[in-house]
C-alpha positions, 0 to 999 in steps of 0.5 A: 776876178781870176785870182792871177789879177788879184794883189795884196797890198802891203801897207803900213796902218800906222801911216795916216797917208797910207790909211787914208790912200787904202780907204780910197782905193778900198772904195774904188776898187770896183774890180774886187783886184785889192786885198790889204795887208798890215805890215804891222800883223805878224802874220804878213811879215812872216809871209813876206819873209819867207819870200825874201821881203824883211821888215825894214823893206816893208817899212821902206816900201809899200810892196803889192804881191800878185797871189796868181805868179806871186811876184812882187813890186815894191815903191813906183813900181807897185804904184803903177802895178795898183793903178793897172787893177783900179779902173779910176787910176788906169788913167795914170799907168802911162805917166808913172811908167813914164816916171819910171823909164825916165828914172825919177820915179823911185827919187820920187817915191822914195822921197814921199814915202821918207817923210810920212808920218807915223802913229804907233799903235797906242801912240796917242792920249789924252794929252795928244799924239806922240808923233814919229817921222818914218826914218827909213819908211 
């Protein structure tokens, strides 16, 4: 695939939605469009910092940048910019844009994405999960 319609997705690994959503798309992603990076790596922050995009904003936000113009979306706006490269998601690119223009889309987002869960890195033992609420994710 033209590089120009590659993305690489931010996402946040310790979000068990947010893994789960990545080995779905992963798995659709018949077009080869997608290339997943970790918030949690160093290396993505660091590039993404040098665009602009601060940690807090990648833990708000699930960002996708596009490596040909290397323009970034963030929230319902990457999510319509995701299913626009995944062929069994272009189905939807018109109600979320239409979420978007009607201007309830990011609400919704921003609602969803406040209430994930999130699992640390060597967050759970034998005794179970010490699980987090995202306070700004």
């Amino acid at each position: 695939m033209p590089q120009r319609k590659q993305l690489e997705v931010y996402y946040d690994e310790w979000c068990p939605l947010c893994a789960g959503i990545r080995r779905r798309l992963e798995r659709w992603d018949w077009l080869h469009a997608l290339r997943f990076r970790s918030i949690r790596d160093g290396e993505a922050i660091s590039d993404m910092a040098a665009r602009g995009i601060l940690p807090d904003a990648l833990e708000a936000r699930m960002h996708v940048r596009r490596t040909g113009t290397g323009e970034i979306d963030s929230g319902i706006a990457a999510v319509l910019r995701l299913c626009s490269r995944v062929p069994l998601l272009m189905g939807l690119c018109p109600a979320v844009w239409l979420t978007i223009k009607l201007g309830f889309g990011e609400r919704v987002y921003d609602w969803i994405a406040s209430r994930r869960m999130i699992v640390p890195a060597g967050g759970c033992l034998e005794d179970g999960c010490n699980w987090e609420r995202g306070s700004s994710s």
